[in-house]
Backbone bond lengths (Angstrom), bond angles and torsions (degrees), N, CA, C in turn:
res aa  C-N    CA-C-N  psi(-1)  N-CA   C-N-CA  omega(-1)  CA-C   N-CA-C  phi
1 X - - - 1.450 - - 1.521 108.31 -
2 X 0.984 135.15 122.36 1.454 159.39 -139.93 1.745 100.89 -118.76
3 X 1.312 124.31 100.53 0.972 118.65 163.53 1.577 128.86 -84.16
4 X 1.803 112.51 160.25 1.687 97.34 -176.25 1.589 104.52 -55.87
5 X 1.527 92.82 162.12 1.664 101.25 168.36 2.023 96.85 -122.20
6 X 1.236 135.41 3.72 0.915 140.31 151.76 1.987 120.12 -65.64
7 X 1.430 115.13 -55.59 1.618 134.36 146.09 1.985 94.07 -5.34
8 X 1.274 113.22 114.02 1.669 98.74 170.44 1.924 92.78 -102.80
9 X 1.583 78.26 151.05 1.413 92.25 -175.99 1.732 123.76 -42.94
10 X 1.437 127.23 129.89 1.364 119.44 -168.94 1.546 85.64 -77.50
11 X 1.638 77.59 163.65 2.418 87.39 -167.03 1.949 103.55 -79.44
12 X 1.604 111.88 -26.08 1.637 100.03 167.70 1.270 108.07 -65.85
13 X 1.192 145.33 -13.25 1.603 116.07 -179.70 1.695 83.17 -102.96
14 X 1.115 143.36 -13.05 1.343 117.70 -145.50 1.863 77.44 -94.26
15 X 1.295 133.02 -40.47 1.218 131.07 156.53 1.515 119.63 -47.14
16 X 1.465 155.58 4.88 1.076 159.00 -170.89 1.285 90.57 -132.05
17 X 1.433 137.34 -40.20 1.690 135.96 -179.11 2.025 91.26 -72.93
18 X 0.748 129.69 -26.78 1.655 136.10 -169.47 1.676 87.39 -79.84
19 X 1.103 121.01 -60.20 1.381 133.09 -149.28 1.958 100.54 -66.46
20 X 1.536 96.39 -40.62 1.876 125.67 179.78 1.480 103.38 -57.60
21 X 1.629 113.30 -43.76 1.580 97.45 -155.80 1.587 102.56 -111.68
22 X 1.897 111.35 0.19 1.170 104.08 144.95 1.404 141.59 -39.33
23 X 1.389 98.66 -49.79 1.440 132.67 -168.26 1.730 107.94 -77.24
24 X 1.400 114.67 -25.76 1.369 116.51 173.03 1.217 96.16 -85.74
25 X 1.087 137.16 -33.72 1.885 127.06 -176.13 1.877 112.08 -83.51
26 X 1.381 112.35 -20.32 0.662 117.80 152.22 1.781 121.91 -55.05
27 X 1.093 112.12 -73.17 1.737 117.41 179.39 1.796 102.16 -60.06
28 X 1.078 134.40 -0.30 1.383 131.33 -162.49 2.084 83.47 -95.55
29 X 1.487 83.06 -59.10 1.598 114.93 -161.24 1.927 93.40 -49.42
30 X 1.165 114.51 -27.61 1.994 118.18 -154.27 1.853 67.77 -95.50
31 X 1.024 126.74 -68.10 1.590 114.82 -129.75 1.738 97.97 -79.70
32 X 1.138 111.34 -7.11 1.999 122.13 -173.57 1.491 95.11 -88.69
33 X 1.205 117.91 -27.75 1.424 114.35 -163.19 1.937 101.24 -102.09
34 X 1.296 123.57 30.02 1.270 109.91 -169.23 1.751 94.32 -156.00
35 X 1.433 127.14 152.01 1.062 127.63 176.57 1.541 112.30 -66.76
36 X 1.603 114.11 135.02 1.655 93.90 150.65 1.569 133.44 -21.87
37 X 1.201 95.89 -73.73 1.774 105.64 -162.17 2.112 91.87 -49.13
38 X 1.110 131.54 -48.38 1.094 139.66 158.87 1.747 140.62 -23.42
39 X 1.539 90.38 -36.58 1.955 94.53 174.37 1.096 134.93 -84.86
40 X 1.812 95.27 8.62 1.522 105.62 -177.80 1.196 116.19 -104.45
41 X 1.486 100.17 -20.14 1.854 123.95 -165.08 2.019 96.83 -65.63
42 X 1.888 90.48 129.66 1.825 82.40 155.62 1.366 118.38 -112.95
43 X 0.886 93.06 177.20 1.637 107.88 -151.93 1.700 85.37 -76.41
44 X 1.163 136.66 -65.93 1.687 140.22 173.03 1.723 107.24 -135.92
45 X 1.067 94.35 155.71 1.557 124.61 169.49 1.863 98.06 -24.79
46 X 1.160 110.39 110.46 1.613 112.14 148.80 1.762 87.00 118.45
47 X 1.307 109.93 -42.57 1.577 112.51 179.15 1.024 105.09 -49.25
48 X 1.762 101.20 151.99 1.828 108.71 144.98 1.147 125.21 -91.45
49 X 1.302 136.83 146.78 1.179 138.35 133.17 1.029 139.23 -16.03
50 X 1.401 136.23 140.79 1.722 129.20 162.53 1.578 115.84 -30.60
51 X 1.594 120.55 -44.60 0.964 105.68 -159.27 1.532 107.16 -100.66
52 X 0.860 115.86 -6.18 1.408 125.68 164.41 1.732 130.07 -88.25
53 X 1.780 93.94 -7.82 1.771 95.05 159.65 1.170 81.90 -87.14
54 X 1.407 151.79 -54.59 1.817 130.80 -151.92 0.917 98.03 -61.86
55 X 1.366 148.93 -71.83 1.374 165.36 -141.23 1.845 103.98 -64.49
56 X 1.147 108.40 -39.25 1.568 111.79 -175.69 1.852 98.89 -83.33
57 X 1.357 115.92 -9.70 1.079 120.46 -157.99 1.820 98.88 -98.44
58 X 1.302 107.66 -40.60 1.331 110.48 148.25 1.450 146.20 -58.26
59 X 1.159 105.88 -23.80 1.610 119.12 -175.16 1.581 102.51 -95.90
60 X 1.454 104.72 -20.53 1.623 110.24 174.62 1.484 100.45 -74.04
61 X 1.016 111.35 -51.64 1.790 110.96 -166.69 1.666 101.66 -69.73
62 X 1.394 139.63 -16.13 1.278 146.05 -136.48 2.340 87.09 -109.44
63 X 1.252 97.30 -16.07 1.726 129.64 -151.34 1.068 92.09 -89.55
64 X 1.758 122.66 -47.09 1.512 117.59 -149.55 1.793 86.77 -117.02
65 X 0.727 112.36 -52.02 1.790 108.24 -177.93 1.614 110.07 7.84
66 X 1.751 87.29 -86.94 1.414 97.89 174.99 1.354 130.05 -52.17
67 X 1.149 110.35 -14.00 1.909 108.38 175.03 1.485 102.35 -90.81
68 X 1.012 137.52 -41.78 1.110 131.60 153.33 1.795 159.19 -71.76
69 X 1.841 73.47 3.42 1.546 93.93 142.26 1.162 121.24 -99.28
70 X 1.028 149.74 -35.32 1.476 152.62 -177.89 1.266 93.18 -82.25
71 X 1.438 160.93 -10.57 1.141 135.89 160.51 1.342 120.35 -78.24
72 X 1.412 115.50 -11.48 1.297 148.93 -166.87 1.793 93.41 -67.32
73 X 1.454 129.11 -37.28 1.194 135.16 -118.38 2.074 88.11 -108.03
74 X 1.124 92.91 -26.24 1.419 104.53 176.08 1.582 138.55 -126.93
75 X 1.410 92.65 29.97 1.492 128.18 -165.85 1.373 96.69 -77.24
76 X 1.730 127.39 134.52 1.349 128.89 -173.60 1.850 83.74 -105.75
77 X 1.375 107.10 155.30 1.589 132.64 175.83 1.787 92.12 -51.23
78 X 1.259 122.11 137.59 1.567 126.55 142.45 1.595 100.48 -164.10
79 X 1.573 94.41 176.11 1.312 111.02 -152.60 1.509 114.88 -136.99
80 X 1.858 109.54 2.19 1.239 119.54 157.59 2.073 93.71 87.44
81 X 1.201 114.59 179.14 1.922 125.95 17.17 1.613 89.51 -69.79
82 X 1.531 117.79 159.43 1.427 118.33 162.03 1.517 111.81 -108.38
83 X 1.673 90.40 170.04 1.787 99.09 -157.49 1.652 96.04 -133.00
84 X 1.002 104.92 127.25 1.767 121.16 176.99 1.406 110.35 -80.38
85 X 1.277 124.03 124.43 1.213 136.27 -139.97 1.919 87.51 -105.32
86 X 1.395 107.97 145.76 1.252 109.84 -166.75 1.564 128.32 -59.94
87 X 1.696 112.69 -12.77 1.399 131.09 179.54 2.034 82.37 -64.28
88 X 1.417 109.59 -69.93 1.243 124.77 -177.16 1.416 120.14 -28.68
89 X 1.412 111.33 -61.06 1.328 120.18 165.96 1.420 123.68 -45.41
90 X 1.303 117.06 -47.23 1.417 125.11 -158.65 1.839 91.60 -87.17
91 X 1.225 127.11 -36.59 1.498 109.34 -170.71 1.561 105.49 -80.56
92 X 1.305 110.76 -29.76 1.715 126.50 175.23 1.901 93.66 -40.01
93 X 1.309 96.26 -71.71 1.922 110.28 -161.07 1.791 92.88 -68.43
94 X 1.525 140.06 -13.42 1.284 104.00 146.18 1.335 136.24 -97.14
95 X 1.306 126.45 -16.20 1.335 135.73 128.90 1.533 102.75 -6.45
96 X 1.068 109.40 -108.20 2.213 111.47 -147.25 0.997 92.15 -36.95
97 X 0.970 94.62 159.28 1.485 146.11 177.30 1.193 116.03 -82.43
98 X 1.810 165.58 114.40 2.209 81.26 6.52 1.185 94.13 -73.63
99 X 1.762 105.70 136.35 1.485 117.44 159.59 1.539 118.96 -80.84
100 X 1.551 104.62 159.98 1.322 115.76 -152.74 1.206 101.49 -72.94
101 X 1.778 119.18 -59.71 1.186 116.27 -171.16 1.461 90.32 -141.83
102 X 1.458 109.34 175.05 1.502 131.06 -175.39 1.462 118.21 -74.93
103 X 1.372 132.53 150.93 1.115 150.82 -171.35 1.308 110.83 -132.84
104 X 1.793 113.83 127.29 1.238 116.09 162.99 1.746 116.35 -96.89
105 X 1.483 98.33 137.12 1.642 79.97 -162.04 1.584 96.68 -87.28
106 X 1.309 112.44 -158.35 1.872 109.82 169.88 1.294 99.92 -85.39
107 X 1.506 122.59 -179.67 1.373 133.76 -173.87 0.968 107.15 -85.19
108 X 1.348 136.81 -46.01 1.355 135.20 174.39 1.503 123.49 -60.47
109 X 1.284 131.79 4.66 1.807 138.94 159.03 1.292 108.67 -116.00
110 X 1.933 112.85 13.87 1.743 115.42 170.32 1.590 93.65 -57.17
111 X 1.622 123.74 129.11 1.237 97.98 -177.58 1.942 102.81 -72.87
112 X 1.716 100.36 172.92 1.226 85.71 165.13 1.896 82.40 -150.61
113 X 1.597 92.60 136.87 1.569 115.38 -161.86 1.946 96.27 -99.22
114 X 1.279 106.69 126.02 1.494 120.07 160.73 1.696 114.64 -94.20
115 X 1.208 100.18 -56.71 1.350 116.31 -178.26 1.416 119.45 -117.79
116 X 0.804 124.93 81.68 1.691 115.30 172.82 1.547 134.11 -29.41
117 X 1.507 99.15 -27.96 1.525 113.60 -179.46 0.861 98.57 -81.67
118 X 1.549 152.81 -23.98 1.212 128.46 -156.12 1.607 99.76 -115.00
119 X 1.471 121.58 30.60 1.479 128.46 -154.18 1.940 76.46 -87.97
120 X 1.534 96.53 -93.80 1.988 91.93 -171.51 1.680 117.08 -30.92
121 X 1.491 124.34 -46.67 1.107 119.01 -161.15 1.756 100.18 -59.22
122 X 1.300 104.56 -43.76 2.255 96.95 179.45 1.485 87.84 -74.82
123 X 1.039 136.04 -79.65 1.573 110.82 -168.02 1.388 122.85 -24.13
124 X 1.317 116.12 -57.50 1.485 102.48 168.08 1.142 132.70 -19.92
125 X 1.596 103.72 -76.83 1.231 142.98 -170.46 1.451 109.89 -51.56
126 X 1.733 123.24 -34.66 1.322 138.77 -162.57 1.450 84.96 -85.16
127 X 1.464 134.85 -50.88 1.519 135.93 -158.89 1.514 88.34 -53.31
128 X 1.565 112.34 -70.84 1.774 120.48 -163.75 1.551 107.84 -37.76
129 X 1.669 123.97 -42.07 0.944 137.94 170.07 1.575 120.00 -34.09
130 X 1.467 100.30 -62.56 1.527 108.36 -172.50 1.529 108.27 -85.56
131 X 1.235 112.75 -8.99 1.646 108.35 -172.41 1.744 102.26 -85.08
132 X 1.650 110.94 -31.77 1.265 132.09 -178.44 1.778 100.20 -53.29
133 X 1.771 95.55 -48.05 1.556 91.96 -167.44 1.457 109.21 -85.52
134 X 1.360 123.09 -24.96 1.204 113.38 167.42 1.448 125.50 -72.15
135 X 1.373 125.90 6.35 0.773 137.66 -172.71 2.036 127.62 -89.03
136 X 1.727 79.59 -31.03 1.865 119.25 155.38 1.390 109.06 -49.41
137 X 1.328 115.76 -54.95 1.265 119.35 176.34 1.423 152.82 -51.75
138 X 2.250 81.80 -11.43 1.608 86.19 -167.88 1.608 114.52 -83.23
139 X 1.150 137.76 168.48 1.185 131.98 -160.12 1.796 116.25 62.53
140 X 1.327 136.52 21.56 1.546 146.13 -179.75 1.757 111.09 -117.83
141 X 1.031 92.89 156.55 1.383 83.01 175.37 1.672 112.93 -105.48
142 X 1.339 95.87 111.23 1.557 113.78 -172.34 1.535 124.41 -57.68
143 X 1.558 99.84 -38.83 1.298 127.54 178.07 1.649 108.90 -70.15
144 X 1.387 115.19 -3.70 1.928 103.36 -155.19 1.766 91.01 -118.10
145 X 1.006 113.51 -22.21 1.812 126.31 -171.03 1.155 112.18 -102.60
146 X 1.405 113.73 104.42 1.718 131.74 -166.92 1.617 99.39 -88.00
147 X 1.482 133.63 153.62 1.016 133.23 149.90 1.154 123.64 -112.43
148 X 1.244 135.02 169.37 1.602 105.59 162.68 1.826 109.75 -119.77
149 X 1.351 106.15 168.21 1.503 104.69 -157.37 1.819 120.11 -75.84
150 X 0.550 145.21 123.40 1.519 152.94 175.00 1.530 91.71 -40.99
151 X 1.306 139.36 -51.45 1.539 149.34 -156.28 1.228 87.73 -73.12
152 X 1.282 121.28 -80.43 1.762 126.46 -158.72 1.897 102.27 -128.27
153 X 1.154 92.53 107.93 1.497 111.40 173.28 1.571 113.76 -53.03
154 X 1.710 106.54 -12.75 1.974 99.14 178.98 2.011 99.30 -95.02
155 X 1.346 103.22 -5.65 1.276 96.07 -178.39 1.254 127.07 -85.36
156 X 1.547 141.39 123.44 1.725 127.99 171.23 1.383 97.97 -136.47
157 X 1.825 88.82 144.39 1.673 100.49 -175.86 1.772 85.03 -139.99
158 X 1.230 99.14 161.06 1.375 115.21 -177.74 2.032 110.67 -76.89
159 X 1.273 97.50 169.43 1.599 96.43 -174.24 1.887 100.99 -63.35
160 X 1.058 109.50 -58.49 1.698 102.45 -176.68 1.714 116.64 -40.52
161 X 1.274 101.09 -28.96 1.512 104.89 -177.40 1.552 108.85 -80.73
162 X 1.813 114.09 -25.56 1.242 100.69 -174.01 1.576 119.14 -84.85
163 X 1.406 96.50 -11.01 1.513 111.59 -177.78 1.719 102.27 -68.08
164 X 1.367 100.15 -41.21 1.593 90.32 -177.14 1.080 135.13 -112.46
165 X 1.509 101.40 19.76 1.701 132.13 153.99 1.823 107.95 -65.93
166 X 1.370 96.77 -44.34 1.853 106.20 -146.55 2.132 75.44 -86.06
167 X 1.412 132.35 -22.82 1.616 115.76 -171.15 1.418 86.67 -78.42
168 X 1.075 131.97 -27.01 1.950 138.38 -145.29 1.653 80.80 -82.51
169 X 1.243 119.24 -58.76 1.291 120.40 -143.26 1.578 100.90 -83.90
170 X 1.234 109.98 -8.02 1.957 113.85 173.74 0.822 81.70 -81.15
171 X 1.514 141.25 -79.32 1.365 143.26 -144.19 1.708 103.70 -37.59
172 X 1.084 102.67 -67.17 1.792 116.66 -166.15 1.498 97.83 -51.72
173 X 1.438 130.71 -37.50 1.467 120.84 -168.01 1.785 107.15 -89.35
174 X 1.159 91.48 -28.97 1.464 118.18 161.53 1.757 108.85 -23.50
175 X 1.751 91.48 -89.07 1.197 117.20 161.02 2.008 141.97 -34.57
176 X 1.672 88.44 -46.34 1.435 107.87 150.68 1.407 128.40 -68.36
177 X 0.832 134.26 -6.16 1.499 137.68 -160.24 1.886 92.04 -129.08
178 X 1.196 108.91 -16.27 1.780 119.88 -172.09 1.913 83.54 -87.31
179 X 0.917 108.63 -46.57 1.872 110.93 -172.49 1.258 108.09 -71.29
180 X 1.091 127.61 -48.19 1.474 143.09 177.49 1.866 101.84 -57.10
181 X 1.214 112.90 -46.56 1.605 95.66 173.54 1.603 117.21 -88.47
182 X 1.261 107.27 -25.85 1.777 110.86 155.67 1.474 120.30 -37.64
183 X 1.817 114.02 -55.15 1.341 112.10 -160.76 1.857 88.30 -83.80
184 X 0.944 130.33 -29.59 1.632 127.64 -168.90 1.688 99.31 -75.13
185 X 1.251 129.82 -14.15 1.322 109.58 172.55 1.858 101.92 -100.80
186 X 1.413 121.26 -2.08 1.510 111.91 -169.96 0.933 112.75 -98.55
């Protein structure tokens, strides 16, 4: 399903695309400021690494794509403002950063690093990805199309909520990977 490309972008996603490429200058900004031999290093036992918060940060976005294309497929017309549904809200506010408490993710987004160099360049690339697909969205009603969560199968939040779950959840690794090069220079 082919959305207009005439449609100008509504200003909540065009604020969530602001919020997206923060978060890529952010990870640009962590990995420029640290040695190679360095982005792999963790800070202690059980931690990740810099390049392994990006890397998990990619495989997360690589996670939702497809659910949010196929939800795409039965999306009714709206025009906002949209409203984050309280499942949404509540995982959003433990998400940021500083986050409250810790999260185990599933095993399958354990990152697992081949190349370190090529950690930002797919992150990048994964951001353009999701901004592309959120981008399908504009003119839909974000607020009316539930998904349910990859994490916990009893959980569903609507697309507006997942959009600002998935900025929440850069942020926090964001943030982790900001500590992780803190404690490696102290």
């Amino acid at each position: 399903m082919a959305t207009s490309t005439t449609q100008p972008e509504h200003v909540q996603l065009a604020e969530l695309r602001q919020q997206f490429n923060e978060c890529s200058a952010t990870a640009e900004k962590l990995i420029a400021s640290i040695s190679e031999n360095k982005v792999n290093l963790r800070a202690n036992d059980g931690a990740w690494s810099m390049a392994e918060c990006i890397a998990h940060l990619t495989s997360t976005t690589a996670l939702y794509l497809p659910m949010m294309n196929s939800a795409l497929q039965d999306a009714p017309a709206g025009d906002g403002p949209y409203k984050m549904d309280w499942r949404g809200r509540m995982l959003k506010w433990i998400l940021e950063p500083p986050y409250r408490t810790k999260v185990k993710t599933i095993p399958s987004l354990e990152p697992r690093l081949s190349d370190p160099r090529r950690v930002l360049p797919e992150f990048l690339a994964s951001q353009q990805e999701f901004l592309s697909a959120m981008q399908m969205w504009n003119g839909r009603a974000l607020d009316k199309v539930f998904i349910t969560s990859p994490f916990n199968k009893r959980l569903r939040y609507n697309i507006y909520s997942l959009f600002n779950v998935v900025a929440a959840h850069q942020r926090r690794h964001l943030f982790q990977a900001q500590r992780v090069k803190d404690a490696l220079r102290g």
